[in-house]
N, CA, C and O atoms as a GROMACS GRO file, in nm:
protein
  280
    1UNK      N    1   6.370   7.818  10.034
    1UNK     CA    2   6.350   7.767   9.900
    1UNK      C    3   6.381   7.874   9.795
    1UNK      O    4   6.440   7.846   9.691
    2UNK      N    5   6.349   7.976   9.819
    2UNK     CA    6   6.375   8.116   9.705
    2UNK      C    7   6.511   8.120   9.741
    2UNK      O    8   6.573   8.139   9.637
    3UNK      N    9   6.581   8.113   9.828
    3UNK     CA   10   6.748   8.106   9.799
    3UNK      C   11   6.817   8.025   9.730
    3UNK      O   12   6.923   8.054   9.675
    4UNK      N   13   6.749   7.891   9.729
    4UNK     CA   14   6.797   7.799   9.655
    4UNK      C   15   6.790   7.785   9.519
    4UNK      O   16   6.878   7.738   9.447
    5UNK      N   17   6.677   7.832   9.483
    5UNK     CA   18   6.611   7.938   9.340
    5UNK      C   19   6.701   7.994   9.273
    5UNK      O   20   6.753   7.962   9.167
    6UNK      N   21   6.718   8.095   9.350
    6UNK     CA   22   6.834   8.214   9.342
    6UNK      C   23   6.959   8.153   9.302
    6UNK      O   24   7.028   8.172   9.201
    7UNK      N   25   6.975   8.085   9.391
    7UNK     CA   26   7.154   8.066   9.376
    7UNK      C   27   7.174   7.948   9.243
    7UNK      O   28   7.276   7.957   9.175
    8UNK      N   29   7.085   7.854   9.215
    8UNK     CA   30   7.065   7.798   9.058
    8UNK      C   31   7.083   7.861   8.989
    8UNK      O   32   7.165   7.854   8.897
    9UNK      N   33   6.987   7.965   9.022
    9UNK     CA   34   6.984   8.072   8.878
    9UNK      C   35   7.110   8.137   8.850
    9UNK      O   36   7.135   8.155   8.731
   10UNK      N   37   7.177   8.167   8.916
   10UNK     CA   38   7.301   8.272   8.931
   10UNK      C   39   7.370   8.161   8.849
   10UNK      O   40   7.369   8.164   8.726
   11UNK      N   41   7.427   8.066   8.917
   11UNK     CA   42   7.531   7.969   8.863
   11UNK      C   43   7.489   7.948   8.723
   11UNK      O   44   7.570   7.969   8.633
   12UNK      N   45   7.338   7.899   8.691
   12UNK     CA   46   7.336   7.866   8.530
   12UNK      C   47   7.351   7.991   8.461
   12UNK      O   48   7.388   7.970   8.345
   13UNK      N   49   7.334   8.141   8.493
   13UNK     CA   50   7.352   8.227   8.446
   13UNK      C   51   7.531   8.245   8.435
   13UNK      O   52   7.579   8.300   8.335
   14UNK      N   53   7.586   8.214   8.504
   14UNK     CA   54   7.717   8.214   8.506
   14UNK      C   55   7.773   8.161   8.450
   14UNK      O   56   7.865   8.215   8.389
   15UNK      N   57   7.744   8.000   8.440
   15UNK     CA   58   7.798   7.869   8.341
   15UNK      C   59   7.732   7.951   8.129
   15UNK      O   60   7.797   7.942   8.025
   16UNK      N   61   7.646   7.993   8.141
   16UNK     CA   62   7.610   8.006   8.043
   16UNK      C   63   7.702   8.146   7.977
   16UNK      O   64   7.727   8.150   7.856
   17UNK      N   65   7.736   8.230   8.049
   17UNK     CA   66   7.854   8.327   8.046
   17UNK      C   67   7.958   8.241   8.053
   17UNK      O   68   7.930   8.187   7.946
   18UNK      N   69   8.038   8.192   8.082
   18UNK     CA   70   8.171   8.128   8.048
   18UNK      C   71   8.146   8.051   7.921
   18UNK      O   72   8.237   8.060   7.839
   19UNK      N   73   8.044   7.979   7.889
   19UNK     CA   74   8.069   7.896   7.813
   19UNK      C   75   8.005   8.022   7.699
   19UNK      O   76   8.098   8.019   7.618
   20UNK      N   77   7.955   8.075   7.671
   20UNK     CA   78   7.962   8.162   7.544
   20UNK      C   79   8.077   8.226   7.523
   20UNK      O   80   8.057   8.284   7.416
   21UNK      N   81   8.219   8.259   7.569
   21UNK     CA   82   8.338   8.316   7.546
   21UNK      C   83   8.424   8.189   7.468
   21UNK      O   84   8.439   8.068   7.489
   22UNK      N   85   8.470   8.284   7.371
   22UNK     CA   86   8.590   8.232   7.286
   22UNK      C   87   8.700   8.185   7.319
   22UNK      O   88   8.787   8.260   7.364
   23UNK      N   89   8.721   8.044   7.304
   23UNK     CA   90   8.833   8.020   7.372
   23UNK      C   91   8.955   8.029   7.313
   23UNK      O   92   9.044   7.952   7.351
   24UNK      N   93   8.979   8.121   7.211
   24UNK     CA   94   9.120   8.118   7.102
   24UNK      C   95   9.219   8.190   7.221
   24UNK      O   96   9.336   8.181   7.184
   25UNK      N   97   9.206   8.260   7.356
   25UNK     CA   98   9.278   8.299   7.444
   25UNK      C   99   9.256   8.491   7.438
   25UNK      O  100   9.158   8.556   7.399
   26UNK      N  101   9.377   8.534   7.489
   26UNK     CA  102   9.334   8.651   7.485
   26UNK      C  103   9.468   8.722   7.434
   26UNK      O  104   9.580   8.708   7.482
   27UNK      N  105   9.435   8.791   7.340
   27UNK     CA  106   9.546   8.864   7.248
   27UNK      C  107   9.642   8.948   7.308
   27UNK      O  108   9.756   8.963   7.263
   28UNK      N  109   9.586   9.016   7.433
   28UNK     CA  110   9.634   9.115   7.541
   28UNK      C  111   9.751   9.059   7.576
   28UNK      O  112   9.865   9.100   7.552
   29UNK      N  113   9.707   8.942   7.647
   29UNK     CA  114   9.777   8.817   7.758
   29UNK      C  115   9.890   8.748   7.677
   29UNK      O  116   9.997   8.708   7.723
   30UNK      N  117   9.848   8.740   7.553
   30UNK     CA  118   9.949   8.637   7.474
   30UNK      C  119  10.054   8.777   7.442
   30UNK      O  120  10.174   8.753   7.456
   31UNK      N  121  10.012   8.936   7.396
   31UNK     CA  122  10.114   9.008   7.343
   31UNK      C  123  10.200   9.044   7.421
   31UNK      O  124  10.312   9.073   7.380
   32UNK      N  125  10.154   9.054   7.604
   32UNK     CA  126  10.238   9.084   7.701
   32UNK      C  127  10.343   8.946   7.744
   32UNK      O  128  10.464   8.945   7.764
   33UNK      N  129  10.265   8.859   7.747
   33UNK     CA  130  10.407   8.724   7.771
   33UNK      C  131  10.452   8.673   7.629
   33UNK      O  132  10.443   8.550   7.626
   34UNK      N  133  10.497   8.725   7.511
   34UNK     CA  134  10.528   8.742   7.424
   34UNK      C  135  10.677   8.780   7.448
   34UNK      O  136  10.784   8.720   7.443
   35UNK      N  137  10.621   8.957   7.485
   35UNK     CA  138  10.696   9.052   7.570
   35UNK      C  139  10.771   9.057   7.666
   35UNK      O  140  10.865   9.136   7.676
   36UNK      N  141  10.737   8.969   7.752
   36UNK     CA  142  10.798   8.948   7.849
   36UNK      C  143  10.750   9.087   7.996
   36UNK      O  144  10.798   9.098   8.109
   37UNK      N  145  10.661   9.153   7.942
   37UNK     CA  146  10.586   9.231   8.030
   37UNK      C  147  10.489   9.161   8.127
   37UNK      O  148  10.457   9.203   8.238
   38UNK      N  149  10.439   9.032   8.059
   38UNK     CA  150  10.349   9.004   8.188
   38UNK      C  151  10.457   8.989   8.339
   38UNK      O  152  10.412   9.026   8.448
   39UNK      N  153  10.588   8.937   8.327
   39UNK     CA  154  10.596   8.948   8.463
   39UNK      C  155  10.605   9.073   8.526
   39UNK      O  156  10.600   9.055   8.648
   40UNK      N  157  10.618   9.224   8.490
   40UNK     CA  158  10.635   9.286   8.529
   40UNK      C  159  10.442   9.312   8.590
   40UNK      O  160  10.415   9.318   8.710
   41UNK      N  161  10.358   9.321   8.504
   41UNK     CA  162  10.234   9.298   8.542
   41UNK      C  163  10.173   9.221   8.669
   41UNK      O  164  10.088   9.247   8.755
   42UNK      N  165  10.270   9.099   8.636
   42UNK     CA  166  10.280   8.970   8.846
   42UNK      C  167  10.296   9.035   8.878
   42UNK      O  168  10.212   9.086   8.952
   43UNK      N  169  10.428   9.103   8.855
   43UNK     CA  170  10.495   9.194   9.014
   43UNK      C  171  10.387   9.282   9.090
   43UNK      O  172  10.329   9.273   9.198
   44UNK      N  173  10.386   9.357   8.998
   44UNK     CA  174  10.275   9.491   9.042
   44UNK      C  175  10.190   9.455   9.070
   44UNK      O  176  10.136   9.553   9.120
   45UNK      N  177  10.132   9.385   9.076
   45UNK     CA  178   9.964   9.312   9.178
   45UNK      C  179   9.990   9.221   9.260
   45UNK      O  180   9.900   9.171   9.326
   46UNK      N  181  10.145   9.174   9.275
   46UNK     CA  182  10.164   9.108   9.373
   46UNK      C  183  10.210   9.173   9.503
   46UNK      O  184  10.208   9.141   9.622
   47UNK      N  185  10.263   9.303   9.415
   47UNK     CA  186  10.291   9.421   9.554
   47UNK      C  187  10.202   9.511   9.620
   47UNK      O  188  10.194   9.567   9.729
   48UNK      N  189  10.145   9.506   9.524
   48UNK     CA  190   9.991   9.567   9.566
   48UNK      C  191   9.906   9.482   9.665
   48UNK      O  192   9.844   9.537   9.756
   49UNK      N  193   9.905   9.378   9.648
   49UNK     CA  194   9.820   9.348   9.762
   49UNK      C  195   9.884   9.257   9.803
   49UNK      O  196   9.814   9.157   9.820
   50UNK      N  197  10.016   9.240   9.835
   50UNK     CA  198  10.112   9.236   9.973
   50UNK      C  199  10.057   9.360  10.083
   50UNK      O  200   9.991   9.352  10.187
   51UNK      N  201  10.109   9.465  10.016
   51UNK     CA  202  10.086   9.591  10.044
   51UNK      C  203   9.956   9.604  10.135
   51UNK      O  204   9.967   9.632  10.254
   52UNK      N  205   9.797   9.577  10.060
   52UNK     CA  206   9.709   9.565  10.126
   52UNK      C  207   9.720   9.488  10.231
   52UNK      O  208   9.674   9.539  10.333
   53UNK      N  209   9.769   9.372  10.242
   53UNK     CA  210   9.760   9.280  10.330
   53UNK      C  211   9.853   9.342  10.410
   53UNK      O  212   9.841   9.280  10.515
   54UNK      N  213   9.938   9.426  10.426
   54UNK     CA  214  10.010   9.464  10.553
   54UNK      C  215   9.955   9.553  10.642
   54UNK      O  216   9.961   9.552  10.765
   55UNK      N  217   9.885   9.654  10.546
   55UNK     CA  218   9.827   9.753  10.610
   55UNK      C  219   9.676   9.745  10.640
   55UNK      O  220   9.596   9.835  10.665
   56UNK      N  221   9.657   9.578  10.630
   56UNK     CA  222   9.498   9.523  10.711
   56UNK      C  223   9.572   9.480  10.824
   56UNK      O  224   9.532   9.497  10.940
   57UNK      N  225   9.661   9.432  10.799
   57UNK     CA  226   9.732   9.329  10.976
   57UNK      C  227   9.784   9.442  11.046
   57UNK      O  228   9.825   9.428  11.161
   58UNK      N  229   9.788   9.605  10.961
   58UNK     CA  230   9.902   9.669  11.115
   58UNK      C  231   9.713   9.746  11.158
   58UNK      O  232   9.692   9.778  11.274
   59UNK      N  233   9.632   9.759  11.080
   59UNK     CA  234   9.488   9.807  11.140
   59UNK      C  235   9.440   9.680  11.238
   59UNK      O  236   9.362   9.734  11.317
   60UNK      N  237   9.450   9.546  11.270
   60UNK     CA  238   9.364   9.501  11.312
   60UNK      C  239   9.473   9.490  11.443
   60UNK      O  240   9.450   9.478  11.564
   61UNK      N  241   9.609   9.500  11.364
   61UNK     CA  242   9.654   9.507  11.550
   61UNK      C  243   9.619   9.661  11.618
   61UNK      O  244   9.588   9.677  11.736
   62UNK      N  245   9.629   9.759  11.528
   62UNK     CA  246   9.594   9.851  11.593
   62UNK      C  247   9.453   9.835  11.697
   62UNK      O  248   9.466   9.849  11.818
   63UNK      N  249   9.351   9.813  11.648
   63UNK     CA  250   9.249   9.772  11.666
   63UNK      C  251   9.216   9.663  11.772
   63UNK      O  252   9.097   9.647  11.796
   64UNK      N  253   9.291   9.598  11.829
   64UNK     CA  254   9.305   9.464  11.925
   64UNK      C  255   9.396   9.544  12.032
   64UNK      O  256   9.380   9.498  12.145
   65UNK      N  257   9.481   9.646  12.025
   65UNK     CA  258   9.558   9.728  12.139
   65UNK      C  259   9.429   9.831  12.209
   65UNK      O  260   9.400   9.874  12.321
   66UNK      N  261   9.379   9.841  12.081
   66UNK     CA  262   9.283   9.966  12.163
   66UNK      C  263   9.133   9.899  12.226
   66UNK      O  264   9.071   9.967  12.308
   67UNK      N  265   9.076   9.755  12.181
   67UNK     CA  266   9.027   9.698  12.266
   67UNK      C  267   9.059   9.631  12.388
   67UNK      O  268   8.979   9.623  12.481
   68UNK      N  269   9.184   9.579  12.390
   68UNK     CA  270   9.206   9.574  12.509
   68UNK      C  271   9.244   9.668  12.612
   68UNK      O  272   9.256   9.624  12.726
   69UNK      N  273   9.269   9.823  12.584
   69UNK     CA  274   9.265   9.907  12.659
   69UNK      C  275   9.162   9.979  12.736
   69UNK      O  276   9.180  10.056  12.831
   70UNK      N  277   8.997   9.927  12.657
   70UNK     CA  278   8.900   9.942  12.745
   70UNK      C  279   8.848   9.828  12.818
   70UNK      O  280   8.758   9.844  12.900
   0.00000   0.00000   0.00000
């Protein structure tokens, strides 16, 4: 029951944070695709965690060779 508590609380605390933000957008976001910089911004976090994601799949094979070796 106190989890269920909990996790109400969180969400109305959360809903009540989104809904107090301004929704005119964000000046940042609008000056970079303006610019034409936000795609360069995609790119770079899309390579970035490509990136991560390769070097979790070459650890877990690592990790699956060396369990099956004991």
């Amino acid at each position: 029951m106190k989890k269920f508590i909990l996790t109400l609380a969180l969400i109305l605390s959360f809903t009540l944070n989104l809904l107090a933000q301004n929704s005119n957008g964000v000046e940042m976001a609008d000056s970079l695709r303006s610019s034409g910089k936000i795609y360069v911004v995609v790119l770079v976090i899309s390579v970035v965690f490509i990136g991560l994601a390769i070097y979790l799949f070459s650890i877990d094979n690592r990790l699956k060779k060396i369990e099956k070796q004991k």
